[in-house]
N, C-alpha and C positions, 0 to 999 in steps of 0.2 A: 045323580048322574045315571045314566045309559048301560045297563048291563052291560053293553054292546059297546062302552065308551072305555077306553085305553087308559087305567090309571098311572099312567104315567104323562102321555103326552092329550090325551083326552078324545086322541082321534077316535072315529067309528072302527068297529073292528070286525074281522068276519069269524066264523065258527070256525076252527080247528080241529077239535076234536071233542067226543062224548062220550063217556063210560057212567059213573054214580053220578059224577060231578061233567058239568059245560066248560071247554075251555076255546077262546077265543085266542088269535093273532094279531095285532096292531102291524097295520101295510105301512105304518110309520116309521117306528123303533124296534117292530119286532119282538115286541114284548109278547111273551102267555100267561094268560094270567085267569083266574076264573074269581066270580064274586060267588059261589057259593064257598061260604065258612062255616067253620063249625059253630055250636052253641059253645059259649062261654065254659062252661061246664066240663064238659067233652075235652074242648081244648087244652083244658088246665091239665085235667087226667092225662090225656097223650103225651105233654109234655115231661110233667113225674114220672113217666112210665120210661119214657128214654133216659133221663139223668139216671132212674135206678142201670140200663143196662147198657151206659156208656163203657169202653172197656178200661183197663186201667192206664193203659201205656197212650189213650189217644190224646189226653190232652199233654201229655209229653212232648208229644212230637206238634200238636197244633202248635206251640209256644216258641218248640227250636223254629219251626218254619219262621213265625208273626218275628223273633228276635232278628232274622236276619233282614224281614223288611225294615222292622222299625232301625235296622243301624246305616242301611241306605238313606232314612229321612232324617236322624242326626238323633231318634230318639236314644236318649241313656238310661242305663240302673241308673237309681238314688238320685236320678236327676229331672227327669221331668212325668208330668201326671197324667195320668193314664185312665179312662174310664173305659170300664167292661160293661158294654149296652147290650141289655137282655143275657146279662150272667149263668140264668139258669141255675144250677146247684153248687154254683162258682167255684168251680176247680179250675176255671181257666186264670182267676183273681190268681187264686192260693199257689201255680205251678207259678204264674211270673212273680209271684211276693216272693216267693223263695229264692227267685232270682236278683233279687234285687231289685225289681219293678216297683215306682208309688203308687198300687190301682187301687180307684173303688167301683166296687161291685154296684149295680144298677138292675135287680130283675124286677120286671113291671107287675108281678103276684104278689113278692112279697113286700117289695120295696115303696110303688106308686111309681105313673110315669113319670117322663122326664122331665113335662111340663112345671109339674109339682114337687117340682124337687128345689129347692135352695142351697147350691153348693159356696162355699166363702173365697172359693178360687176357680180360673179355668182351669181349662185341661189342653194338654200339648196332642193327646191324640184319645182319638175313639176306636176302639178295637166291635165289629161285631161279627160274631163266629156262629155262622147259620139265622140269623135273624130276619135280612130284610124280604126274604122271599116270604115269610109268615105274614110281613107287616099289610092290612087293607088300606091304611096313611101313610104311603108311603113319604110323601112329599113333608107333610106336617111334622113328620119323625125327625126327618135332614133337617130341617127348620128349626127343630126344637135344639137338634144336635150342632148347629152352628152356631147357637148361642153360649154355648160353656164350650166350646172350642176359640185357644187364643189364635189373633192373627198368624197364619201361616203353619195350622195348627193341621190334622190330618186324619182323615176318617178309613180304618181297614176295616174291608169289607168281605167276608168271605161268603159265596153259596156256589150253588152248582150249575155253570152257566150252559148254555144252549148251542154255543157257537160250534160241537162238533157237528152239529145233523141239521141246526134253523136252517141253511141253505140251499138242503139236500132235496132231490126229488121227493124222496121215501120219505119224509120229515117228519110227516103224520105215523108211520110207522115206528119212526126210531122213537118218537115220543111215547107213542102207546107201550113199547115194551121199556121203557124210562123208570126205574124205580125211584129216582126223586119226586114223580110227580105223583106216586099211592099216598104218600105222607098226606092225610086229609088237612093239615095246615098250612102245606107250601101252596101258595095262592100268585104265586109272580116267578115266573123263570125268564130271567136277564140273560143277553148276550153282548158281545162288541157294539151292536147297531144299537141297544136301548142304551149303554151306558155312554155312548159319542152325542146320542137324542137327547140324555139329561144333563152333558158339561157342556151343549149349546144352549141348552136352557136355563141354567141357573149358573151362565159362565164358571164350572167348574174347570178343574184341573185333575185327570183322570186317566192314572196310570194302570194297566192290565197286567196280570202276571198267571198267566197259564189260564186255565177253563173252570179258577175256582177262590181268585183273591182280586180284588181292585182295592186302589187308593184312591182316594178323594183328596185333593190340598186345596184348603181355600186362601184364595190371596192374599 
């Protein structure tokens, strides 16, 4: 594909903006997104690097937040199963086990992707907490994640979306001083117009909750 081509919806895209790295705008969905990524290498280390200096109270509070979705889509403790996609140092697993959550940890370092995994049951929901903006497959990820997801089953998604400034005249400015986008791993910043472009495309069902959670329900 097209350095220039929208992974998401695969239109042509134009230049946005350029610092280390190129990033590009789809006049589709809106999507930013850049295909320069790190070496494998790199990437692993950056990752280790933030789990060591996560602080202690933040997956506390990600957990109360993700609890009060999951009790709007019917999810329960001790009741239904829960996959933590791209776990990381899995404190997010261990703050909901402690609650009563059935989760299993899934990080693609130490665990293998999703692909290769063999699980003996679905899961009622997929939790991923800063992921998809990392992901360069975006699509083949959801795909893989739709298959150990049961019918009616629901994907929460959290990253850091764009909708306050994608609008804006200045856009190219508020983005340049954007500190989500120095993260040499985030490679895709999602807004309202890319996530409405992906549940027209793979007939999702695609609920928004402020400028940094969606839900995915598939039918």
């Amino acid at each position: 594909m097209n350095d220039r081509n929208c992974r998401i919806c695969s239109f042509p895209s134009t230049l946005f903006y350029r610092d280390a790295r190129t990033f590009f705008k789809c006049p589709n969905c809106a999507l930013i997104f850049t295909k320069d990524i790190p070496e494998k290498a790199l990437e692993e280390n950056h990752y280790k690097k933030q789990w060591q200096s996560t602080e202690p109270d933040f997956w506390e509070k990600q957990v109360t937040n993700l609890i009060s979705y999951f009790q709007s889509f019917g999810i329960s403790p001790g009741k239904h199963r829960i996959l933590d996609f791209g776990a990381g140092s899995g404190e997010l697993t261990l703050e909901l086990q402690r609650r009563d959550y059935r989760v299993t940890a899934l990080e693609p370092m130490t665990d293998g992707y999703l692909k290769d995994q063999s699980y003996p049951f679905l899961f009622d929901a997929v939790v991923a907490i800063e992921v998809i903006e990392h992901l360069p497959n975006v699509w083949e990820e959801l795909e893989e994640i739709t298959k150990i997801l049961k019918p009616g089953g629901i994907m929460a998604i959290s990253t850091g979306l764009t909708n306050s400034f994608i609008d804006s005249p200045d856009a190219v400015e508020q983005f340049k001083g954007w500190w989500y986008k120095d993260d040499p791993t985030h490679i895709s910043f999602f807004c309202n117009q890319t996530l409405s472009v992906m549940a027209e495309m793979k007939n999702y069902t695609i609920e928004i909750f402020g400028d940094k959670l969606f839900v995915v329900k598939l039918a």
